[in-house]
N, CA and C atoms as an extended XYZ file, in Angstrom:
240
Properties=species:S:1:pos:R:3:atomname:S:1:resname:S:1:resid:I:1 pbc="F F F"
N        17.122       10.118       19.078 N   UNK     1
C        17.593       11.484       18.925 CA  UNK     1
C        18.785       11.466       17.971 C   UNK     1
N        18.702       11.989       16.865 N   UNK     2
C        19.892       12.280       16.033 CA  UNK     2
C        20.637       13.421       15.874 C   UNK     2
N        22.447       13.041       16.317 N   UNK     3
C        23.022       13.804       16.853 CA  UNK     3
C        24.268       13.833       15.318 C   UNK     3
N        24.826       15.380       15.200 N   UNK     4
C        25.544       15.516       14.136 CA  UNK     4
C        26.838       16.385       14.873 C   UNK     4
N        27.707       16.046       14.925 N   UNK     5
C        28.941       17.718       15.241 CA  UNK     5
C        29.478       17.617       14.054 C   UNK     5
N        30.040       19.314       14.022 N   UNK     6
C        30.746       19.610       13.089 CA  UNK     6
C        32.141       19.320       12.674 C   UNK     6
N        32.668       18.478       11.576 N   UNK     7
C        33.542       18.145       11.970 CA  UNK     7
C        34.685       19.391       11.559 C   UNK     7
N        36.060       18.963       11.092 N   UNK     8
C        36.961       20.563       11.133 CA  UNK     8
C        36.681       21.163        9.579 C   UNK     8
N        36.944       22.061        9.279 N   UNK     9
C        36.368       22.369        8.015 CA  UNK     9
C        35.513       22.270        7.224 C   UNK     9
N        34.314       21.704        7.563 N   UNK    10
C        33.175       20.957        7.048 CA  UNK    10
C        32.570       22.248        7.123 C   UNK    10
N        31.722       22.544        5.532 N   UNK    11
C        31.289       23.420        5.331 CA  UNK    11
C        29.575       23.543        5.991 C   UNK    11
N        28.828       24.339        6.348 N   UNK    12
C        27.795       24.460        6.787 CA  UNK    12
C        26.650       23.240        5.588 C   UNK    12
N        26.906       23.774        4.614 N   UNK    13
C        25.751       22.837        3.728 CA  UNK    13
C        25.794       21.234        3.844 C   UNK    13
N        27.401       21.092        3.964 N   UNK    14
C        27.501       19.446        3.803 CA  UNK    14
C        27.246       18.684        5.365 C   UNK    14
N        26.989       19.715        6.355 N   UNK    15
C        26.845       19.505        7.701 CA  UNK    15
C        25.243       19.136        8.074 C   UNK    15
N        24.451       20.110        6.889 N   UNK    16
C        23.287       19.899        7.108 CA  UNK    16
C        22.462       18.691        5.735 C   UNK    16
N        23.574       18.968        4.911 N   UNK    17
C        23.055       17.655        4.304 CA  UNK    17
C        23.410       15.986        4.930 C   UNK    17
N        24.288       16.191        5.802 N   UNK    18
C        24.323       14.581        6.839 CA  UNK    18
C        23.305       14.465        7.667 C   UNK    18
N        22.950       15.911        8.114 N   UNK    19
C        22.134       15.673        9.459 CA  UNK    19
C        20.547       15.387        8.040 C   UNK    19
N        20.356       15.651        7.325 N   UNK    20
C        19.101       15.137        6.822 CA  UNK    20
C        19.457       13.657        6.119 C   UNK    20
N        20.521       13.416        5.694 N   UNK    21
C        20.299       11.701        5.285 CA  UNK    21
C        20.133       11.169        7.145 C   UNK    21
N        20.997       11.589        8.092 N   UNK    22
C        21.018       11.026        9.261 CA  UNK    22
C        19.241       11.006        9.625 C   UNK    22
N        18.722       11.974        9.546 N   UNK    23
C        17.174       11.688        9.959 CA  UNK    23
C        16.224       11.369        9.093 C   UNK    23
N        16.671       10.792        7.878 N   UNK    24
C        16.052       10.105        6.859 CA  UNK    24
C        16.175        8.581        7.158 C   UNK    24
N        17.575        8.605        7.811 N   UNK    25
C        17.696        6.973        8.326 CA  UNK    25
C        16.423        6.547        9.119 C   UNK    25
N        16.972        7.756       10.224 N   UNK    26
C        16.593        6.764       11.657 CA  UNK    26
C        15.207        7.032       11.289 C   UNK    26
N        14.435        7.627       10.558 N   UNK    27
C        12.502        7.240       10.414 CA  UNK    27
C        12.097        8.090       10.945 C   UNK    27
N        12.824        9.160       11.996 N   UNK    28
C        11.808        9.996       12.411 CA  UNK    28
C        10.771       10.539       11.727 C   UNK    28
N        11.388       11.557       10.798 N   UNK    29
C        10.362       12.154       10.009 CA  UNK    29
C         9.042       11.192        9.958 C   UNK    29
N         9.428        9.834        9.328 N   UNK    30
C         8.210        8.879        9.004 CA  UNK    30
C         7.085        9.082       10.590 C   UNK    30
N         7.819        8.546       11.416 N   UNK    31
C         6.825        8.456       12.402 CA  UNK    31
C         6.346       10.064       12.966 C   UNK    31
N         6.870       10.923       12.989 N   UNK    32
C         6.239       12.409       12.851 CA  UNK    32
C         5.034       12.518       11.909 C   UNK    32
N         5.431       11.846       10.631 N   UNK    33
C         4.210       12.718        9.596 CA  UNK    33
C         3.456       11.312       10.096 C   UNK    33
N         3.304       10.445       10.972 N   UNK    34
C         2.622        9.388       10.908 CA  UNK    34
C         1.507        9.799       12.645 C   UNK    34
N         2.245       10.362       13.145 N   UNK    35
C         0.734       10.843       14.253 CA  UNK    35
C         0.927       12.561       14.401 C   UNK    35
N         1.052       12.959       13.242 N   UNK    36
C         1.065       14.484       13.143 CA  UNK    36
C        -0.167       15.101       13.053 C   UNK    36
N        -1.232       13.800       12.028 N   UNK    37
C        -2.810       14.322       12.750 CA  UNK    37
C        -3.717       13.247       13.413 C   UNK    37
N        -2.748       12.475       14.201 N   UNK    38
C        -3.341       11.610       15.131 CA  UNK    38
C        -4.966       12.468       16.074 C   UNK    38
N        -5.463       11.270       15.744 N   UNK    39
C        -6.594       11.789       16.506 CA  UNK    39
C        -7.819       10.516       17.357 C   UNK    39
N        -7.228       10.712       18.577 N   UNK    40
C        -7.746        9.344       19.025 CA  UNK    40
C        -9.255        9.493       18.860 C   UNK    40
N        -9.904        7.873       19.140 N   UNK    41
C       -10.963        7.713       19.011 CA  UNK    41
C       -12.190        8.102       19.730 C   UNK    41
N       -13.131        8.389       19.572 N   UNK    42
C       -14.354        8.687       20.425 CA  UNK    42
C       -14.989        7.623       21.233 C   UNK    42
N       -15.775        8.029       22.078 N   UNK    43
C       -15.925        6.943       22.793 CA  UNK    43
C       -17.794        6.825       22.265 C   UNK    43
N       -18.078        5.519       22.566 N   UNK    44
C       -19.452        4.827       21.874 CA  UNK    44
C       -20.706        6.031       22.361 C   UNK    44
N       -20.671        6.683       23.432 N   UNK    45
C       -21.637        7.626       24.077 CA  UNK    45
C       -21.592        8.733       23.337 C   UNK    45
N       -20.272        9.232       22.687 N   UNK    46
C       -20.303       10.645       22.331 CA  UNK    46
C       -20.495       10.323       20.693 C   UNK    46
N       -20.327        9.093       20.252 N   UNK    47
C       -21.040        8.414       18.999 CA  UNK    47
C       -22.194        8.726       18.855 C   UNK    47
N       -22.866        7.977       19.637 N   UNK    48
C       -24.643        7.601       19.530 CA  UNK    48
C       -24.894        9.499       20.151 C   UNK    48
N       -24.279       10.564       20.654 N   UNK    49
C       -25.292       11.727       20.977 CA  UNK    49
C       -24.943       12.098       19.863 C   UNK    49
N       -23.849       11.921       18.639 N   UNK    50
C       -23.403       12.921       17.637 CA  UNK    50
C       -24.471       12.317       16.514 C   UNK    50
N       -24.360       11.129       16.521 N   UNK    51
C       -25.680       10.342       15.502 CA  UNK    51
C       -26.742       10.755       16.102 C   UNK    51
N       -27.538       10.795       16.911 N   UNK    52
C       -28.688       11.315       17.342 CA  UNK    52
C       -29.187       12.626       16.625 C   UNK    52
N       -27.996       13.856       17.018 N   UNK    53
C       -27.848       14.996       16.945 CA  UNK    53
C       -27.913       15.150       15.499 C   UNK    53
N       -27.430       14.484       14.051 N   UNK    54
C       -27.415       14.414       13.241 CA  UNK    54
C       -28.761       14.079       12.652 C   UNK    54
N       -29.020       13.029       12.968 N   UNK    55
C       -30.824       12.629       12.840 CA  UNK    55
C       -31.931       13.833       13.044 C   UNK    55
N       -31.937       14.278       14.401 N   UNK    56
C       -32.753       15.315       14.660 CA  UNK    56
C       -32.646       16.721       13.655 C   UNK    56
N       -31.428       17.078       13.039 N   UNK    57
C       -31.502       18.008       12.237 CA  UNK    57
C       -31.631       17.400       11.307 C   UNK    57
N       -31.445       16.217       10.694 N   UNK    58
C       -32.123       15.681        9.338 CA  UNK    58
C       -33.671       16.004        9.524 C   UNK    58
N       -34.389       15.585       10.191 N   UNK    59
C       -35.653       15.642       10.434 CA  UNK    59
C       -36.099       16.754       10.669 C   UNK    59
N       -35.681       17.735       10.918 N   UNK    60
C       -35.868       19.389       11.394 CA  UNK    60
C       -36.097       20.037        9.700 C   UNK    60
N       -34.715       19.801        9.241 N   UNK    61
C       -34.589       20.018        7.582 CA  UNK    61
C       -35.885       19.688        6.559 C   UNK    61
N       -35.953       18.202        7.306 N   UNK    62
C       -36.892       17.716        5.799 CA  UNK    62
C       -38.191       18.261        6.631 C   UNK    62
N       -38.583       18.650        7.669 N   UNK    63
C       -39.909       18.935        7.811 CA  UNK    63
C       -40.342       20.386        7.538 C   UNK    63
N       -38.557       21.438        7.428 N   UNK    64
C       -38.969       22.640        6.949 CA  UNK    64
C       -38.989       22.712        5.540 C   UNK    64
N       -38.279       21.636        4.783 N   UNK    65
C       -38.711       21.585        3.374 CA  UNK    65
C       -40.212       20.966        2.956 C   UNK    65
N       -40.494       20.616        3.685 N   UNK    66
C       -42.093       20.181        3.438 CA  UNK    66
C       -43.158       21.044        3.307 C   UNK    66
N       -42.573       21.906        4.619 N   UNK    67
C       -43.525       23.394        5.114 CA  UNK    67
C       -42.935       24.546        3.830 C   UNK    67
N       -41.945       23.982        3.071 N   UNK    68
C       -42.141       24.953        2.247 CA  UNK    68
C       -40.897       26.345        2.687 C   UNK    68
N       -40.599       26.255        3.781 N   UNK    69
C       -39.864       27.304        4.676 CA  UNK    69
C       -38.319       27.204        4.060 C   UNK    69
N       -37.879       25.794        3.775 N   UNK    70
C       -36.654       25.815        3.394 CA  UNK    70
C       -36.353       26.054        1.725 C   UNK    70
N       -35.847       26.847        1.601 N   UNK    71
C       -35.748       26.648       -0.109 CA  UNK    71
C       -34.693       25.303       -0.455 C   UNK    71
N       -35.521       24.418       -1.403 N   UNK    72
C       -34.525       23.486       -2.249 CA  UNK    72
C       -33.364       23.610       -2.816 C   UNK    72
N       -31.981       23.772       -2.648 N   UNK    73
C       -30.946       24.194       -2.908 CA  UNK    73
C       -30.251       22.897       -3.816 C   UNK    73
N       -30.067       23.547       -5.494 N   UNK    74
C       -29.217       22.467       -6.007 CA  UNK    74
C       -28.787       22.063       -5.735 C   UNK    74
N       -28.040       20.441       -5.886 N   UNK    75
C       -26.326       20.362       -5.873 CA  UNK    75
C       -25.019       21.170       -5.923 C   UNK    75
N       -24.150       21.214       -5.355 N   UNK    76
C       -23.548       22.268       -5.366 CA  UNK    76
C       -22.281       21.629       -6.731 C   UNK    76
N       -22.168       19.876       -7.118 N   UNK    77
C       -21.412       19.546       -7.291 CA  UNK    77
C       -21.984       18.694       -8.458 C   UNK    77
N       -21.847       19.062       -9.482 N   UNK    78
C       -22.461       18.026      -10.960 CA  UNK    78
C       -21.461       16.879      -10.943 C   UNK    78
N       -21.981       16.183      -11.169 N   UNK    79
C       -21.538       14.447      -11.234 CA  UNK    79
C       -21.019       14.242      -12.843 C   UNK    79
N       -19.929       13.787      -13.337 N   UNK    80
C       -20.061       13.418      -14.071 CA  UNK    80
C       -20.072       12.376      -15.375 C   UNK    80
């Protein structure tokens, strides 16, 4: 926890420019922007139903493009 008081006459700006070298020291910021989009891991079950789930609409897709039902949609993104 980084702690700043004011000392006597110390103008508001130079009060808040200590308190940001002070929390530039101690790393917070770093470790903030470091699990700010932490996102723990999945577990192997909810893996294999999301791969499953992915498969089955692959296969849903290519069998309505076969039937003709799906229209062929360009690339949306030229390579170049």
């Amino acid at each position: 926890m980084v702690e700043v008081k004011k000392k006597d006459g110390e103008s508001f700006e130079s009060l808040l420019r200590r308190f940001n070298r002070k929390i530039q020291q101690s790393g917070v910021l770093v470790r903030a922007r470091k699990i700010r989009f932490y996102e723990p891991g999945k577990s192997r079950n909810l893996l294999r139903v999301d791969a499953l789930r992915r498969a089955e609409n692959r296969e849903k897709r290519e069998e309505l493009k076969k039937l003709g039902k799906l229209p062929v949609t360009p690339p949306k993104f030229k390579r170049r």
